[in-house]
C-alpha positions as CSV (number, residue, x, y, z in Angstrom):
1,X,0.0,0.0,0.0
2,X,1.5,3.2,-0.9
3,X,1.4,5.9,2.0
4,X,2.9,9.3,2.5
5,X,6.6,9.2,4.0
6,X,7.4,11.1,7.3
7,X,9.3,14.4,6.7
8,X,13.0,14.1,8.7
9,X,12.9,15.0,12.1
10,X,9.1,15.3,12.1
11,X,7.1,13.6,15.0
12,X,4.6,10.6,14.6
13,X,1.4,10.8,16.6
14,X,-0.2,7.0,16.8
15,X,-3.8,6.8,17.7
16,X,-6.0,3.5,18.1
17,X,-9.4,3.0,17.2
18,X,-11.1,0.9,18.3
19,X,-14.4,-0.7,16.7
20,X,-17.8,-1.2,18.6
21,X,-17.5,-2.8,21.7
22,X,-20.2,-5.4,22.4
23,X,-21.0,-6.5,25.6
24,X,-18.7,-8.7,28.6
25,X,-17.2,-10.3,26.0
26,X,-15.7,-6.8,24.1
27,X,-15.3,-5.3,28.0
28,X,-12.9,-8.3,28.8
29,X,-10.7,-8.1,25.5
30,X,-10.5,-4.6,26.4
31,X,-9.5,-5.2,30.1
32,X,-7.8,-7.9,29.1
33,X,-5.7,-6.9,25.4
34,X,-5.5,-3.0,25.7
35,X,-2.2,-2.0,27.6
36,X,-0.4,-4.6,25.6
37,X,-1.4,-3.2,22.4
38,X,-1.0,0.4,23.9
39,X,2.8,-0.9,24.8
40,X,3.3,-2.4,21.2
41,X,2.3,0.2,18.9
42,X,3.3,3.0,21.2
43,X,-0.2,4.7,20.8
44,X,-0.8,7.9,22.7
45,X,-4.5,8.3,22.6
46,X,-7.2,5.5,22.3
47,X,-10.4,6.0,21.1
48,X,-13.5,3.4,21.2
49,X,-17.1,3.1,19.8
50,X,-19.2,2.2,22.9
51,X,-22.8,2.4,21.5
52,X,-22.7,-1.5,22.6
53,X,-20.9,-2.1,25.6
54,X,-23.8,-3.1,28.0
55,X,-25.2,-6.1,27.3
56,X,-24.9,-5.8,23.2
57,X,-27.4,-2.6,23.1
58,X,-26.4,0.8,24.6
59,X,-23.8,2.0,27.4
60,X,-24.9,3.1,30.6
61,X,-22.5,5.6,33.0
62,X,-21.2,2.8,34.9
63,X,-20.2,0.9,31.7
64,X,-18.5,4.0,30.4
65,X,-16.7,4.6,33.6
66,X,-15.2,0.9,33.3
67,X,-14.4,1.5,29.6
68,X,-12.2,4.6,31.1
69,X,-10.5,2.5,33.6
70,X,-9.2,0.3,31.5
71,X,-7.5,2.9,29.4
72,X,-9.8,4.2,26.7
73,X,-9.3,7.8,26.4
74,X,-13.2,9.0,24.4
75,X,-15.9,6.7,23.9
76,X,-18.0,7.6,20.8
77,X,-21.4,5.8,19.8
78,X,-23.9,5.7,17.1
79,X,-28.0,4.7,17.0
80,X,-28.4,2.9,20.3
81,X,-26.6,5.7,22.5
82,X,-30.2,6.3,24.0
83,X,-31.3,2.9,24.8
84,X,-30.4,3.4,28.5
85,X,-32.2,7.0,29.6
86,X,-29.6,7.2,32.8
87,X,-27.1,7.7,29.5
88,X,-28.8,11.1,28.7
89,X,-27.3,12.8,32.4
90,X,-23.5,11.2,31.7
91,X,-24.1,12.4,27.7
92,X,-24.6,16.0,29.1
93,X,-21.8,15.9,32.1
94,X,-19.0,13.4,30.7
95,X,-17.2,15.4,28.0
96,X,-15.0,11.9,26.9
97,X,-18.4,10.6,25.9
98,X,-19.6,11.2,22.8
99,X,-23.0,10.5,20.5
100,X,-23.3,11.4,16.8
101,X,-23.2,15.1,16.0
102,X,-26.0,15.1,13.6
103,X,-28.9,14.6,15.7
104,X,-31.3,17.4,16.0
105,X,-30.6,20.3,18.3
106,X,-32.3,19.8,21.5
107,X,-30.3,16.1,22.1
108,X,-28.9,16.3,25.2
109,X,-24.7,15.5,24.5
110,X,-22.2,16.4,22.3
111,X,-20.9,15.4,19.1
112,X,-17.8,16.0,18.9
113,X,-14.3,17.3,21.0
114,X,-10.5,18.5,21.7
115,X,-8.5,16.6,23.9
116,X,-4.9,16.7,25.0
117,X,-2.9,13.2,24.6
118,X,-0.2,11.9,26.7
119,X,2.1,13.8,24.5
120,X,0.7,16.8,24.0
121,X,-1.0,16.7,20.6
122,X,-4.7,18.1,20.6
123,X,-6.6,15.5,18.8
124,X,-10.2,16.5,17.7
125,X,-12.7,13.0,17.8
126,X,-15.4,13.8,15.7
127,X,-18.6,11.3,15.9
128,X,-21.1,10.9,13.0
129,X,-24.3,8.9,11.9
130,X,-25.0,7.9,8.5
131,X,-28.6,7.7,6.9
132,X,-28.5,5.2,4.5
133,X,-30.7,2.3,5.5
134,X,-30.4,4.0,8.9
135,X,-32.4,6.5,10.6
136,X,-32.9,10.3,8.8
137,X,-30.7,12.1,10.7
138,X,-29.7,15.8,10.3
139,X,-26.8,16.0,6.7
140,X,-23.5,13.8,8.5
141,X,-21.7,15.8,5.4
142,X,-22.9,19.4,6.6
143,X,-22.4,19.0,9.8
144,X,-18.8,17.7,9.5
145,X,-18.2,21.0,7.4
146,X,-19.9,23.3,9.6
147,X,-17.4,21.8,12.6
148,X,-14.4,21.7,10.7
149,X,-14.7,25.2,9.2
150,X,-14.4,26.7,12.9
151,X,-11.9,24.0,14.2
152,X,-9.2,23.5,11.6
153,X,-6.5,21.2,11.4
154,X,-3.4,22.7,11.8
155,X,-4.5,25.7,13.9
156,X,-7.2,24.6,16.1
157,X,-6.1,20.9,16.3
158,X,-3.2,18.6,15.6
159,X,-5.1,15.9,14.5
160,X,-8.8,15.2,13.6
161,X,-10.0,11.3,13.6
162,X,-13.7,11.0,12.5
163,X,-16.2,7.7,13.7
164,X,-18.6,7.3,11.2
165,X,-21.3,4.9,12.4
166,X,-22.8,3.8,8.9
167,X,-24.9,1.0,7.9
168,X,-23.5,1.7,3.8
169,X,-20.0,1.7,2.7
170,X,-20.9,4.1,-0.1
171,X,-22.3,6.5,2.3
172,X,-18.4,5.7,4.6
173,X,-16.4,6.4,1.4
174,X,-18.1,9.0,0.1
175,X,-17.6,10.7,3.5
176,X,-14.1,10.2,3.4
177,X,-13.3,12.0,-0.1
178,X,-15.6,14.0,1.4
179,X,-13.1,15.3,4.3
180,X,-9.6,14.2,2.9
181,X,-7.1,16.7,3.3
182,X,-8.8,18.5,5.9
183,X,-8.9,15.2,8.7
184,X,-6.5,12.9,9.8
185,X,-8.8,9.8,9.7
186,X,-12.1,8.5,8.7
187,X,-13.0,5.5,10.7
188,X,-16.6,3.4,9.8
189,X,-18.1,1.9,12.3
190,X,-21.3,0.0,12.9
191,X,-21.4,-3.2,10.7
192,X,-19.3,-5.6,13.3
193,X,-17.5,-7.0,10.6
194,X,-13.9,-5.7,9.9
195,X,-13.3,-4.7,6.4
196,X,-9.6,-4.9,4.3
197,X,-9.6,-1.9,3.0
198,X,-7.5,0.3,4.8
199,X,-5.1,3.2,3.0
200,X,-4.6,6.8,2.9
201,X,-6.1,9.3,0.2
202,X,-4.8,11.3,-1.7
203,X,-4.8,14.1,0.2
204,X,-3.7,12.3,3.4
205,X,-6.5,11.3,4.9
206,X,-6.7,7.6,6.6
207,X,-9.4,5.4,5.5
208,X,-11.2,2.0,6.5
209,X,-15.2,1.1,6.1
210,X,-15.2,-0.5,9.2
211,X,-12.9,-1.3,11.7
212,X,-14.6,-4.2,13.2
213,X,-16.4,-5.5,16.6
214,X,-14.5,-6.0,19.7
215,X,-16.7,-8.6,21.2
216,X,-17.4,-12.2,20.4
217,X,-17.1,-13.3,16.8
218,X,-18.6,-17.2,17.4
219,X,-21.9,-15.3,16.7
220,X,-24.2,-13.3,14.5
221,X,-22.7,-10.0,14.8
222,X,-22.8,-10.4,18.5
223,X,-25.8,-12.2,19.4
224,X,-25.7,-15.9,19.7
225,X,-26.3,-18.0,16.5
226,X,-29.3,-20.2,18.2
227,X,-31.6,-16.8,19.1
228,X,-31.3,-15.1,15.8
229,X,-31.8,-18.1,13.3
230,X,-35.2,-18.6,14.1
231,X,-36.0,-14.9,13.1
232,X,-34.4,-15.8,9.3
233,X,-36.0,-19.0,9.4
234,X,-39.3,-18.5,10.6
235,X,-39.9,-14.5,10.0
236,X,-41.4,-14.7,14.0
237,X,-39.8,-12.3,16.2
238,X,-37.1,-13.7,19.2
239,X,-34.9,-11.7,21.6
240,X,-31.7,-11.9,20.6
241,X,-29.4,-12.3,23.3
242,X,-25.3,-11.5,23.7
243,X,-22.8,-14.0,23.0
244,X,-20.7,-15.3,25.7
245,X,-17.6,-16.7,24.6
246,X,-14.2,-15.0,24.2
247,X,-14.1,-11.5,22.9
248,X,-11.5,-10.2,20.0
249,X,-10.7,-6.7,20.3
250,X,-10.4,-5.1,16.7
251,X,-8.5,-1.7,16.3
252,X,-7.1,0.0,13.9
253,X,-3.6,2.4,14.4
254,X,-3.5,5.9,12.7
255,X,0.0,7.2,12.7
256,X,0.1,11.0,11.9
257,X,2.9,13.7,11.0
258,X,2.3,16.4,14.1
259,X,3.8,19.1,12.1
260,X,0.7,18.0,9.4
261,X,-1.9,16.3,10.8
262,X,-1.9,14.2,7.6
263,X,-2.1,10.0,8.5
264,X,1.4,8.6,8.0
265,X,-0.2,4.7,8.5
266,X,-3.2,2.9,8.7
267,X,-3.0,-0.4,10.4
268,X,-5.5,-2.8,11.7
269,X,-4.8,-4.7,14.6
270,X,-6.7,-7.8,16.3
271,X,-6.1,-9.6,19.2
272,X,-7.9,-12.4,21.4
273,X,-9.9,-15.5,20.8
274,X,-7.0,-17.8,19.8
275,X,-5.1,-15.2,17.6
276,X,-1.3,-14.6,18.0
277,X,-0.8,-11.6,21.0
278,X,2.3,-10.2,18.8
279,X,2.0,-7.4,17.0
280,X,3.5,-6.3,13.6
281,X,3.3,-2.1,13.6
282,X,6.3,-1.8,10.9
């Protein structure tokens, strides 16, 4: 994959990202993975789609709080943020929790931020919800413009990684031509599966449709096989409920020039559930 070659003497910023954590079993592969991968690909900043951390649908405060502990730096989230309405207080108090900017005015939250990493970089975490096959949200496109117009990268920011929590990888892509050149990273989230396609744009900009759940993969997307069948069997409806096996956390690391802001590398990384715990960065 071609990428854009570091500058001498310039300084690499590496941010992981981590795809939507479902459940225990993505709350244990974080507890359980996370420092290890910190330690190997010398990350500075971690950031994690939560949307399902409690019990496959939703977060609640406490969830978020563990999440935090275990050394995620922002949570961001996507169509089942309300699902637990004790979220709503934590979404207005909890600046490192984050739901998609492009919900009406009036939601209680916000959708996107600055933060300092261990380093000193400002990254900006941006969080966005598609429409396709999804729910008719506020423009994902306008609202990213409207954001990135007053916070720029370069002056405002040192780096600027985007979630997009999109059912259609058209509607990912498009979003990141959309924003190369002016964001470090576009990051899809939302479809639990993780996707090859990872490279930077033209302009600089990282890119992957999906980054993968972090959660149990001897499932449907989550849920266990034997409660979701009958629904594509039978057409009757069934509670689905959460897998309970061994979770395999699924990140991806952005590696970005500070003097630029522009993604160096893209690099998925998965761990857990019988795979190899060494890591190749290079």
């Amino acid at each position: 994959m071609a990428v854009n070659q570091p500058r001498a003497n310039s300084r690499r910023v590496g941010v992981l990202v981590i795809g939507d954590i479902f459940g225990r079993p993505g709350r244990r592969a974080i507890a359980r993975h996370l420092e290890a991968l910190k330690s190997a690909s010398g990350a500075e900043f971690v950031i994690a789609n939560g949307e399902n951390a409690a019990a496959g649908v939703g977060i609640t405060p406490d969830v978020a709080d563990e999440l935090f502990k275990a050394g995620v730096d922002v949570i961001t989230s996507g169509n089942h943020i309300w699902r637990h309405k004790e979220i709503q207080v934590a979404l207005a108090d909890q600046k490192r929790l984050l739901r998609p900017l492009n919900f009406p005015p009036g939601a209680p939250g916000r959708g996107f931020g600055v933060f300092t990493s261990r380093s000193g970089a400002r990254i900006g975490v941006l969080n966005l919800q598609g429409r396709v096959f999804m729910e008719d949200l506020d423009c994902p496109f306008r609202a990213a413009d409207a954001v990135l117009d007053a916070t720029r990268l370069g002056r405002d920011v040192d780096l600027w990684i985007v979630d997009m929590h999109a059912e259609a990888s058209s509607e990912k892509t498009a979003l990141a031509f959309h924003l190369d050149g002016r964001v470090t990273a576009v990051v899809g989230t939302h479809t639990h599966v993780p996707t090859a396609d990872h490279r930077v744009l033209k302009q600089g900009t990282g890119f992957i449709t999906d980054v993968g759940m972090t959660g149990c993969y001897d499932s449907i997307i989550g849920m266990q096989a034997e409660t979701v069948m009958p629904r594509f069997l039978t057409k009757l409806p069934t509670r689905f409920e959460p897998a309970t096996g061994e979770g395999m956390l699924c990140a991806v690391l952005v590696r970005a020039d500070f003097q630029t802001g522009r993604c160096q590398t893209i690099i998925p990384a998965r761990v857990g559930a019988g795979l190899s715990e060494s890591y190749s960065f290079q």
